[in-house]
MITOR-812614 format. One line per field, with one value per residue: residue in three letters; x, y, z of N, C-alpha, C in turn. Coordinates in steps of 0.001 Angstrom, whole numbers, plus 500000, padded with zeros to 6 digits. Layout:
# residues N
residu (Ala	...)
n.X (X	...)
n.Y (Y	...)
n.Z (Z	...)
ca.X (X	...)
ca.Y (Y	...)
ca.Z (Z	...)
c.X (X	...)
c.Y (Y	...)
c.Z (Z	...)
This chain:
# residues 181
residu (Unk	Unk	Unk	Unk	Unk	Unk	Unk	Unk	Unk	Unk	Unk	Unk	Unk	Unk	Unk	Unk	Unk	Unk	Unk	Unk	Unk	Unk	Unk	Unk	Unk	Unk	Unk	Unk	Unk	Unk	Unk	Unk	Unk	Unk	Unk	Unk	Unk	Unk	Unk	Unk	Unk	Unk	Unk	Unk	Unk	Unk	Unk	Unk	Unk	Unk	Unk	Unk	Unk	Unk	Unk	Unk	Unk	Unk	Unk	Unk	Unk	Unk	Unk	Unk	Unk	Unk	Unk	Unk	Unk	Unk	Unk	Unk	Unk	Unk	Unk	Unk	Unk	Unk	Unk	Unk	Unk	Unk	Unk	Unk	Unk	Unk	Unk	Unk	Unk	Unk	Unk	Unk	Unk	Unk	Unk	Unk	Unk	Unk	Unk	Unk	Unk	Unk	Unk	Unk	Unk	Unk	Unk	Unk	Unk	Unk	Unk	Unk	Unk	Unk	Unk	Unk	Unk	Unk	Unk	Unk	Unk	Unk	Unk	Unk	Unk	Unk	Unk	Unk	Unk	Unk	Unk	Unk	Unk	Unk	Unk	Unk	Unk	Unk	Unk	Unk	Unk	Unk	Unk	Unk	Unk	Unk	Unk	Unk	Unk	Unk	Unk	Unk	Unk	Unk	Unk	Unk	Unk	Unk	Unk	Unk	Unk	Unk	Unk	Unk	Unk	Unk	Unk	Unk	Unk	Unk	Unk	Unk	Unk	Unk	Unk	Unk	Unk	Unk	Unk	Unk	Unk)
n.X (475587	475329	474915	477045	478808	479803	480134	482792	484362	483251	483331	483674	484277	486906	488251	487989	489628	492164	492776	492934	494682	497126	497365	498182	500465	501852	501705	502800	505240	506573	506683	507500	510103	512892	511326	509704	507646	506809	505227	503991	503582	500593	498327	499297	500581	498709	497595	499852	500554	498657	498441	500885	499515	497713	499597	501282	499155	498803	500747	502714	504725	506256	506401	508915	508032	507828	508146	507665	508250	507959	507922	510013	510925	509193	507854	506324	506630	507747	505477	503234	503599	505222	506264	506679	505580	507339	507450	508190	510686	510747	512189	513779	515541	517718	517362	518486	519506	516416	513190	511350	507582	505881	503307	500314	497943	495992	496708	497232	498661	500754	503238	503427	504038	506863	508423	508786	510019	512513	513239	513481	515739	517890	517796	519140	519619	517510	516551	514290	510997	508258	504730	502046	498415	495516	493608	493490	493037	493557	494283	497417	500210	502871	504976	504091	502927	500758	501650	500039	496757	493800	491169	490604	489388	487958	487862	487263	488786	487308	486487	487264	489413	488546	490290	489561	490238	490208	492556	492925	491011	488741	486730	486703	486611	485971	485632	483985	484208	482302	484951	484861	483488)
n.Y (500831	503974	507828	508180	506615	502758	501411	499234	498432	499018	500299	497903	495978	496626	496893	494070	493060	494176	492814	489878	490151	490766	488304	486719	487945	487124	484553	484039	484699	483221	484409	487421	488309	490294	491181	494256	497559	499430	501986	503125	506294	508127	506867	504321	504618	505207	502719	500912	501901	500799	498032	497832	498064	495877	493937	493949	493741	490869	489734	490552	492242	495343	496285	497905	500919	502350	505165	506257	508237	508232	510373	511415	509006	508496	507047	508969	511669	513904	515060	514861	517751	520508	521389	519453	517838	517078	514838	513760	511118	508588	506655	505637	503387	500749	498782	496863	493616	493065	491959	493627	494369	495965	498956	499693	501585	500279	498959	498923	499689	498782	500299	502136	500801	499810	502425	502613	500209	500672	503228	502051	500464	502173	502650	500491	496846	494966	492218	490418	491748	492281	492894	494167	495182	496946	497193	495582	496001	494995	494810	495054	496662	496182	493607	492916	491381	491564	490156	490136	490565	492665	492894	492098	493806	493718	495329	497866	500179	502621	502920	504056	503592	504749	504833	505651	506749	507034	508691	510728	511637	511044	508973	505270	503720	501817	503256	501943	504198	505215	507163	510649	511833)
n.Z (490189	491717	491603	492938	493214	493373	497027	497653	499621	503053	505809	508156	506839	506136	508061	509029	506409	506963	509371	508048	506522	508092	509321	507899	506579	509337	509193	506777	506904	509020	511616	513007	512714	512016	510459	508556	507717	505338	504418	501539	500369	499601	500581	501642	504146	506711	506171	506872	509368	510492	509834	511595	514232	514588	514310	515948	517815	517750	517747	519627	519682	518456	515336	513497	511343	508262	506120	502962	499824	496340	494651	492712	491472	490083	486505	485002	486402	485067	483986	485682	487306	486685	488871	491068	493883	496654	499428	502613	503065	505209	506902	509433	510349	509390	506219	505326	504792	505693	505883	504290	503971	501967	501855	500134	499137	496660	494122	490927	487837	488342	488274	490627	492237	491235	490662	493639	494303	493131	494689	497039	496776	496616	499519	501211	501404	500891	502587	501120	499696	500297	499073	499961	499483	499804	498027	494837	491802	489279	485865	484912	483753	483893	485010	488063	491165	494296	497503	499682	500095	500426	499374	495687	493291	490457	487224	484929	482215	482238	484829	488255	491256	494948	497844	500662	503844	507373	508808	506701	505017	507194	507064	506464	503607	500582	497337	493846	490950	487958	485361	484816	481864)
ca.X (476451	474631	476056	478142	479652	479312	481108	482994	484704	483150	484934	483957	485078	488291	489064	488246	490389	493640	493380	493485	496060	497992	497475	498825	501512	502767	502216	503967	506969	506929	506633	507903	511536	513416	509861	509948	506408	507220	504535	503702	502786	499971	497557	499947	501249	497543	497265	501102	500438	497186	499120	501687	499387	497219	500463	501256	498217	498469	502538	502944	505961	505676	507742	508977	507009	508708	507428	508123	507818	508085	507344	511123	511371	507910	508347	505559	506707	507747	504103	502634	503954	506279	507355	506150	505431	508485	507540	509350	510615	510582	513114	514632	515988	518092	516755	519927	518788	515173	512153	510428	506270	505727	502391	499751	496402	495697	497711	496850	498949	502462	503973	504220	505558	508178	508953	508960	511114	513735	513676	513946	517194	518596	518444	519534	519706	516815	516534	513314	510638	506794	503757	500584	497785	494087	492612	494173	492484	494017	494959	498680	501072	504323	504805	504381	502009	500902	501840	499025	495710	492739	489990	490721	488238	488009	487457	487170	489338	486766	486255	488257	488610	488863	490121	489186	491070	489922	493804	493403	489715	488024	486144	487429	486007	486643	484354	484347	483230	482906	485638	483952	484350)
ca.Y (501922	504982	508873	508462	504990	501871	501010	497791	497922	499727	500823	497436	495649	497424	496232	492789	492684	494178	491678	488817	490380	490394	487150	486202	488471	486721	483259	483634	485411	482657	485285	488451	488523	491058	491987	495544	497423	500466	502495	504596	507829	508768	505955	503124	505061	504647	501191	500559	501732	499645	496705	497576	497940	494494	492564	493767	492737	489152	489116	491324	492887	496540	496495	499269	501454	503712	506159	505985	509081	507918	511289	511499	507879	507590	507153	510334	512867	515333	514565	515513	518950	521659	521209	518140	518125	516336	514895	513751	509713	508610	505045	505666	502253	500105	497756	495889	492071	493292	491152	494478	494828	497340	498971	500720	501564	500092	498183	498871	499393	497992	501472	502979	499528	499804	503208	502248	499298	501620	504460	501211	499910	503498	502739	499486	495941	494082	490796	490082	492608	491586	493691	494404	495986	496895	496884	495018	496221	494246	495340	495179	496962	495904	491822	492745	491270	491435	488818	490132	491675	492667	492574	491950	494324	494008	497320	498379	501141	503597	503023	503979	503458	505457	504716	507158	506748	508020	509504	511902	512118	511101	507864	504374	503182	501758	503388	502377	505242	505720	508219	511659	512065)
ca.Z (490625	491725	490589	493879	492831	494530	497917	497737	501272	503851	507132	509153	505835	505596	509418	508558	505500	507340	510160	507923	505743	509167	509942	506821	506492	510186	508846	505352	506902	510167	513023	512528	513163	510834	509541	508604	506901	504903	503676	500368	500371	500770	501383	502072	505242	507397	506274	506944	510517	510813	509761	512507	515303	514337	513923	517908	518782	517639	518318	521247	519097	517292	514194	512466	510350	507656	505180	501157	498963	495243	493504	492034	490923	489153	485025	484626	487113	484635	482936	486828	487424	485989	490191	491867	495398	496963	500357	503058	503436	506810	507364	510456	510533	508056	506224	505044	505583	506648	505185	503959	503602	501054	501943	499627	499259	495281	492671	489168	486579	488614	488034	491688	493092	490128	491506	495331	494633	493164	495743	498705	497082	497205	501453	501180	500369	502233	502501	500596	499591	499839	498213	500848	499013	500401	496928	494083	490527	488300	484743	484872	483055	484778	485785	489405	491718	495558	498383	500527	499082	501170	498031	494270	492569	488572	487388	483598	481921	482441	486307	489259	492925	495543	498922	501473	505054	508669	509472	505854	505101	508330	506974	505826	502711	498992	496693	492389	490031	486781	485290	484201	479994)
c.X (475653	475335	477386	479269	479139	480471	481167	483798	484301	484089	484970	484793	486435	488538	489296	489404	491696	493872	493597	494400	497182	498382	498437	500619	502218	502888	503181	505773	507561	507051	507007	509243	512292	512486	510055	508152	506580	505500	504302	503083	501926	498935	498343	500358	500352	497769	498464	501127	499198	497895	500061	500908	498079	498634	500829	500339	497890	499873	502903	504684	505622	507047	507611	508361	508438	507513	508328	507673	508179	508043	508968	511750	509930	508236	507358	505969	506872	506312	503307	502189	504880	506981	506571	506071	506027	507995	508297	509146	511473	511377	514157	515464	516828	517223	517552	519359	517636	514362	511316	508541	506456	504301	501696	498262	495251	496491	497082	497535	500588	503411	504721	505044	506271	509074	509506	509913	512548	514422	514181	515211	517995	518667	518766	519985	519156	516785	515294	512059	509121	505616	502775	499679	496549	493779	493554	492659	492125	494465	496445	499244	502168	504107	505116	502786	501889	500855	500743	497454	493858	490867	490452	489020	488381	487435	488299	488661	488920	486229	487242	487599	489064	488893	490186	489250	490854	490968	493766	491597	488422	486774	486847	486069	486280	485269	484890	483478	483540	483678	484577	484678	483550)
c.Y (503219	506353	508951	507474	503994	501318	499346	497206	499186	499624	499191	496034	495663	496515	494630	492405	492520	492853	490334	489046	490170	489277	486174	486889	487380	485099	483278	483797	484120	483647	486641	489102	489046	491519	494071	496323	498945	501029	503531	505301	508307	507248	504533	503711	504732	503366	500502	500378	500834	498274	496475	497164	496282	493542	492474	493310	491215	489088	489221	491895	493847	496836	497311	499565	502453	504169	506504	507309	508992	508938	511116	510010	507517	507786	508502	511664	514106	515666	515211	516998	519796	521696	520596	518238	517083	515895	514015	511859	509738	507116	505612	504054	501758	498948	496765	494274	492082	492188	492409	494516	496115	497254	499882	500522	500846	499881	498246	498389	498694	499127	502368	501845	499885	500950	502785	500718	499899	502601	503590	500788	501228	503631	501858	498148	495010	492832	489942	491433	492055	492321	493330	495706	495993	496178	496320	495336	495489	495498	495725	495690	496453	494325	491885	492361	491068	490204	488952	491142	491910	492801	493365	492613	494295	494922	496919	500007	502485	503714	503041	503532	504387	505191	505725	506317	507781	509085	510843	512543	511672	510024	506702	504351	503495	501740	503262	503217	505051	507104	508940	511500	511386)
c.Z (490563	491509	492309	493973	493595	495563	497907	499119	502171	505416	508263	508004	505830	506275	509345	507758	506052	508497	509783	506962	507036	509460	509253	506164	508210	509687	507614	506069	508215	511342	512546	512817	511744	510171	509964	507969	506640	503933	502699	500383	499551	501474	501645	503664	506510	507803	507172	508446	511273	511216	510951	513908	515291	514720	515589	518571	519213	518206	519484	520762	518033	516465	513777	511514	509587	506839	503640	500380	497914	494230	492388	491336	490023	487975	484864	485521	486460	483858	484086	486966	487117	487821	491368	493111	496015	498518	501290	502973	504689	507300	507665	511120	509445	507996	505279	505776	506090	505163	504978	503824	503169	501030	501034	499423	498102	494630	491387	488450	487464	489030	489418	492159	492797	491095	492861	495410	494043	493899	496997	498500	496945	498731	501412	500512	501937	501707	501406	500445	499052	499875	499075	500450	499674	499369	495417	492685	489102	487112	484605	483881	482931	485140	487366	490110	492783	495831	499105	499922	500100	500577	496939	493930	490880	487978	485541	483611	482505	484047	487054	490556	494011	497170	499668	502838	506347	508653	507862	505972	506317	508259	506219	504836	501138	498324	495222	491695	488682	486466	484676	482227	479047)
């Protein structure tokens, strides 16, 4: 690991990963009928739409995308900011009987799922609710774990990861660092 970290998915990487997370997200679910793919804010939302426009490419059907903002349901928020930065959620659809994909960019400790599966049954009551991560960490806190995972990295206390996304920062790629301290 050099002082810039070391990249464990680069950008043609990434693309790889999501299209066989796709592939797999259409076989588990059997096609994609009632498939819904909701993404967390901030880096689940990219991927979320990635995932949408892959799954049209293989289906020839563009399923709904939403948008998840978890700040008011996470267990630390008052630990965040003295006034949290609230942004907007975006499910213009119901998802009452929907087969949900819950999209995000990194699974660690369990904690935002936790959140994001509390803020989704505040719109509804979907039919099933299945976890699509790029990067899966490990070290669990929480007994939750993804249905779809685009690379399991094992990563120490003292190392993070950092995905970095064309649509925010203008390149794909999963880089691990050591934390500063």
């Amino acid at each position: 690991m050099n002082s810039m970290g070391k990249i464990v998915l680069d950008a043609r990487e990434m693309d790889w990963a999501l299209t066989r997370m796709s592939h797999e997200i259409i076989e588990k679910n059997k096609g994609v009928r009632e498939l819904v793919l909701i993404g967390i804010r901030t880096g689940g939302v990219p991927l979320a739409e990635r995932l949408q426009q892959r799954i049209a490419s293989i289906e020839g059907v563009m399923i709904p995308v939403g948008i998840l903002d978890i700040t008011l349901y996470r267990d630390d928020w008052s630990t965040l900011s003295q006034h949290p930065i609230i942004k907007k959620t975006d499910i213009l659809f119901s998802i009452d009987n929907k087969s949900i994909i819950l999209v995000d960019d990194v699974i660690y400790t369990g904690r935002t799922v936790r959140a994001a599966l509390d803020a989704l049954i505040d719109f509804g009551r979907p039919k099933k609710i299945q976890l699509a991560v790029l990067i899966d960490r490990g070290r669990r806190e929480l007994p939750i774990q993804p249905d779809f995972v685009g690379l399991s990295v094992k990563t120490s206390a003292d190392e993070r990861i950092d995905v970095f996304l064309t649509e925010i920062v203008g390149r794909d790629e999963v880089v691990m660092t050591k934390k500063a301290g």
